[in-house]
VMD Tcl script that builds the backbone (N, CA, C; Angstrom):
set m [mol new atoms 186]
animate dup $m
set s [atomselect $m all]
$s set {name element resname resid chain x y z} {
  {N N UNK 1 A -45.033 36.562 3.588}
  {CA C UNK 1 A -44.270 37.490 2.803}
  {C C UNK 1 A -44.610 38.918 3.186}
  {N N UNK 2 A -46.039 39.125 3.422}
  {CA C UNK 2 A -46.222 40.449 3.739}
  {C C UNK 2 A -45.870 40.817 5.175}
  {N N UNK 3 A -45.438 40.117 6.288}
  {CA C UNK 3 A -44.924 40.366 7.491}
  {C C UNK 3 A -43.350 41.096 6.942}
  {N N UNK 4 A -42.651 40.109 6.653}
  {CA C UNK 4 A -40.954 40.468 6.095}
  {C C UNK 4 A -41.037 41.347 4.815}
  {N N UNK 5 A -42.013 41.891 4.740}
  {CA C UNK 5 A -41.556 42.650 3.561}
  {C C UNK 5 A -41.088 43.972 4.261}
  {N N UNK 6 A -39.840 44.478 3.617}
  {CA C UNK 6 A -39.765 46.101 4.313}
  {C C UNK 6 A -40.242 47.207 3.679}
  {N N UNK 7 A -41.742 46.512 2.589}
  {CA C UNK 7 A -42.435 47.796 2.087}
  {C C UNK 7 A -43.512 47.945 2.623}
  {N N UNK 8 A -43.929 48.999 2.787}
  {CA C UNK 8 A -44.864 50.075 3.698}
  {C C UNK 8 A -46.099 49.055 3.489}
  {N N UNK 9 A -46.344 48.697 1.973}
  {CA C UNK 9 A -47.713 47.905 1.396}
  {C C UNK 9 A -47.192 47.060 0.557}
  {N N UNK 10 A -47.084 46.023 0.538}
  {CA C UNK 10 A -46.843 44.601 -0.463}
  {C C UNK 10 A -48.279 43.798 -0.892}
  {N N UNK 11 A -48.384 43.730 -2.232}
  {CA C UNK 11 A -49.310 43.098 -2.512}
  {C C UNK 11 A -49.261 41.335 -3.654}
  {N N UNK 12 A -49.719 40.793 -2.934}
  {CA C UNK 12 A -49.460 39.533 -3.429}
  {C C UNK 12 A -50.888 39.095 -4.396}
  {N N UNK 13 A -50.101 38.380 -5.584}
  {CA C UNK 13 A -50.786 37.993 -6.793}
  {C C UNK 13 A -49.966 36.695 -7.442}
  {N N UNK 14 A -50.932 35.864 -7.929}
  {CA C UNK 14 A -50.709 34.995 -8.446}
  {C C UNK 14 A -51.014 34.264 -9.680}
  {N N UNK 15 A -50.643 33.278 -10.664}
  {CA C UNK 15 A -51.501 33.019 -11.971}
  {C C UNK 15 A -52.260 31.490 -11.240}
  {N N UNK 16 A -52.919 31.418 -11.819}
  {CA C UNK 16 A -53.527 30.079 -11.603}
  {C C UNK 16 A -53.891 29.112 -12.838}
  {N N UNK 17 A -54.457 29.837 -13.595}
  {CA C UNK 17 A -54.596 29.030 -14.787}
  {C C UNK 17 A -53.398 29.108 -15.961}
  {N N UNK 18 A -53.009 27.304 -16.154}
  {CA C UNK 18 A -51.763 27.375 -16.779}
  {C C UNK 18 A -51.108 27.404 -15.829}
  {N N UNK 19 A -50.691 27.210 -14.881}
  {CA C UNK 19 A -49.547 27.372 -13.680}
  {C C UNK 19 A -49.206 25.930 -13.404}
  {N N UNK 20 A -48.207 26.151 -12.832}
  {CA C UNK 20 A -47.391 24.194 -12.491}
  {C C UNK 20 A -48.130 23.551 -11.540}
  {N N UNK 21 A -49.031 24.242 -10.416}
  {CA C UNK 21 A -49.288 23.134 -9.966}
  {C C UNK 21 A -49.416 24.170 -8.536}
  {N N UNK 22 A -50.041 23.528 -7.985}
  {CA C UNK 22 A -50.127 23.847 -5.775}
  {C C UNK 22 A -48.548 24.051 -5.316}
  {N N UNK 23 A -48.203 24.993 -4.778}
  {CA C UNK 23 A -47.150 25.155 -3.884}
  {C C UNK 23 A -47.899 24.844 -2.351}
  {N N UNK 24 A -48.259 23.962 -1.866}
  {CA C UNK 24 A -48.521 23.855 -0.658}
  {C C UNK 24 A -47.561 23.813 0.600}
  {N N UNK 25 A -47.923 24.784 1.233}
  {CA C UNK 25 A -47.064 24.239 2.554}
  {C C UNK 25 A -46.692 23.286 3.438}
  {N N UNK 26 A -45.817 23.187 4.312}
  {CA C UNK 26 A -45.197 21.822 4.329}
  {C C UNK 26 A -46.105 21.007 5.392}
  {N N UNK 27 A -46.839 21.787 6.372}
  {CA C UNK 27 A -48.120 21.270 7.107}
  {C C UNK 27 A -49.191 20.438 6.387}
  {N N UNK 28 A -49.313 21.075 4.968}
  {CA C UNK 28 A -50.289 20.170 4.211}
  {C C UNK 28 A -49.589 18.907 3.330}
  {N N UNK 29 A -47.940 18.723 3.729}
  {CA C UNK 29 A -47.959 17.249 3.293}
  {C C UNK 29 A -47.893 16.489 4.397}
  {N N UNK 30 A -48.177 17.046 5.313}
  {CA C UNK 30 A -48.396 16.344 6.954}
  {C C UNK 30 A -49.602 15.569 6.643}
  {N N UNK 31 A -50.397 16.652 6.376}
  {CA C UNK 31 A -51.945 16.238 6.575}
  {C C UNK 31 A -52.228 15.653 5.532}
  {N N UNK 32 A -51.370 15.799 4.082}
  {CA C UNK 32 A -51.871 14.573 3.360}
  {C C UNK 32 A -53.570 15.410 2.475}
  {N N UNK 33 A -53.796 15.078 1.396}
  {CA C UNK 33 A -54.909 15.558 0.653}
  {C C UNK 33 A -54.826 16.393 -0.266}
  {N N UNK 34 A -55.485 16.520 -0.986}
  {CA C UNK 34 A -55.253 17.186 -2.640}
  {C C UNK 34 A -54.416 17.657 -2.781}
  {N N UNK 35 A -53.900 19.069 -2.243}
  {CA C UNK 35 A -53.179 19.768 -2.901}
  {C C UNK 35 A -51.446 18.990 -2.119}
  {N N UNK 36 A -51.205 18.520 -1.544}
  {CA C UNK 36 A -50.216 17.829 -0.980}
  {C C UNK 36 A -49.951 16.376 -2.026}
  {N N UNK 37 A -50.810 15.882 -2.513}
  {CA C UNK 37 A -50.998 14.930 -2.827}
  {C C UNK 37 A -50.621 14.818 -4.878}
  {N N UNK 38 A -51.100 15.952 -4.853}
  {CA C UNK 38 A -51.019 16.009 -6.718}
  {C C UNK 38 A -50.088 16.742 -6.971}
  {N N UNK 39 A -49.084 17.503 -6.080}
  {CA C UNK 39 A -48.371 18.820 -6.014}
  {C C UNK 39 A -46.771 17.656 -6.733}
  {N N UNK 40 A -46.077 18.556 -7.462}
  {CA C UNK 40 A -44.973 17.766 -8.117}
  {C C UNK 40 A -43.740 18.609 -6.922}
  {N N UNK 41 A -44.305 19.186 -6.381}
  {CA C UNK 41 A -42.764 19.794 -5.495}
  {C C UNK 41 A -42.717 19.365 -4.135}
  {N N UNK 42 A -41.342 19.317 -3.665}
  {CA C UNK 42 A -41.591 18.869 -1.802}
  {C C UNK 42 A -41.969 19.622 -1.308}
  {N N UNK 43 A -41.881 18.932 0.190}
  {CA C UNK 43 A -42.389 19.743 1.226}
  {C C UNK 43 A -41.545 21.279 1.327}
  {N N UNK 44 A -40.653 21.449 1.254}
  {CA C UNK 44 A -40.105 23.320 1.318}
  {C C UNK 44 A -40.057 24.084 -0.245}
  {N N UNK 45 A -40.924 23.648 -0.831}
  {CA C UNK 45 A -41.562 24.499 -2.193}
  {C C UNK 45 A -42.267 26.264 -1.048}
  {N N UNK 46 A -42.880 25.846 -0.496}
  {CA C UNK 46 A -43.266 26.867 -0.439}
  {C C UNK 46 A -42.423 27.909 0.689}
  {N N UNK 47 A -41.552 27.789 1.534}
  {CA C UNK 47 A -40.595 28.066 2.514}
  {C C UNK 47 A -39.515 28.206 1.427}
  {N N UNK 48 A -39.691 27.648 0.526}
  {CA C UNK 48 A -38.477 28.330 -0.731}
  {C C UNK 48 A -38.562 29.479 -1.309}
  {N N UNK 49 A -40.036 29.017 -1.443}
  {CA C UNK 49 A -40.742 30.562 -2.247}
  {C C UNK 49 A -40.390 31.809 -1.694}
  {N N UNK 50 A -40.905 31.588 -0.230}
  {CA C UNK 50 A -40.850 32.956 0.290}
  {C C UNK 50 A -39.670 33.676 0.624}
  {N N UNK 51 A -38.822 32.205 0.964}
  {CA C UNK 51 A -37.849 33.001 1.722}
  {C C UNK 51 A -36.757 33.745 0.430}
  {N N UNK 52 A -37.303 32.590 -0.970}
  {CA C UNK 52 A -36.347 33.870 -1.995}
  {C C UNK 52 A -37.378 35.147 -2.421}
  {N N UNK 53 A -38.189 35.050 -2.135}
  {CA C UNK 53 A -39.172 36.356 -2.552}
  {C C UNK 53 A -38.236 37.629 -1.679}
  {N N UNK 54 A -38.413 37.012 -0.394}
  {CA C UNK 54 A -38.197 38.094 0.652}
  {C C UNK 54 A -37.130 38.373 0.479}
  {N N UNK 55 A -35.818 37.831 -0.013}
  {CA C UNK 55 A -34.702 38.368 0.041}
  {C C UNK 55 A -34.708 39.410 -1.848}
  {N N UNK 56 A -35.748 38.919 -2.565}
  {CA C UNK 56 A -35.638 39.744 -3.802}
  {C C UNK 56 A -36.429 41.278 -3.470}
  {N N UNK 57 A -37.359 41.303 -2.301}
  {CA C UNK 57 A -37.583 42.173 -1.981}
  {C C UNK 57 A -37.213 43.926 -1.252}
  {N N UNK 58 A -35.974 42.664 -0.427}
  {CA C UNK 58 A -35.309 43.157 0.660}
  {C C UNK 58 A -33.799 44.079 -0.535}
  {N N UNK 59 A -33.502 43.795 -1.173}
  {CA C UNK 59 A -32.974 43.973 -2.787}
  {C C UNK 59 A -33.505 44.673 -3.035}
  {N N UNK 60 A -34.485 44.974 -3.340}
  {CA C UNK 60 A -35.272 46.256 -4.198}
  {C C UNK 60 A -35.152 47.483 -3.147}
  {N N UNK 61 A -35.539 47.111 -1.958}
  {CA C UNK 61 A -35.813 47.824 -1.098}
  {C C UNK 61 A -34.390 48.590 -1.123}
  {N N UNK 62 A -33.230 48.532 -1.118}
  {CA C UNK 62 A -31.905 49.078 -0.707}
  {C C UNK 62 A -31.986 50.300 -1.832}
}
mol reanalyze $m
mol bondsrecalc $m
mol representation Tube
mol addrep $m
């Protein structure tokens, strides 16, 4: 996200406690293990994430 962002400085934050669960990337349901394994979303949870982040970004940015 911070490569495609078109702001000067993007800073990324997250909740963890109380949160749904691992967004793992789709390499780690390759490999199989915890966070692939207990995660309730598929493999492009996280390639979802970003790529709507980046376009809510790219939005602000205009």
């Amino acid at each position: 996200m911070k490569k495609a962002s078109p702001f000067t400085l993007t800073i990324l934050s997250c909740l963890t406690n109380g949160s749904r669960g691992y967004f793992p990337f789709s390499d780690s349901f390759k490999e199989g293990g915890y966070e692939a394994a207990t995660s309730p979303f598929g493999e492009t949870v996280a390639d979802d994430l970003i790529a709507g982040q980046t376009k809510l970004l790219k939005q602000l940015h205009k």
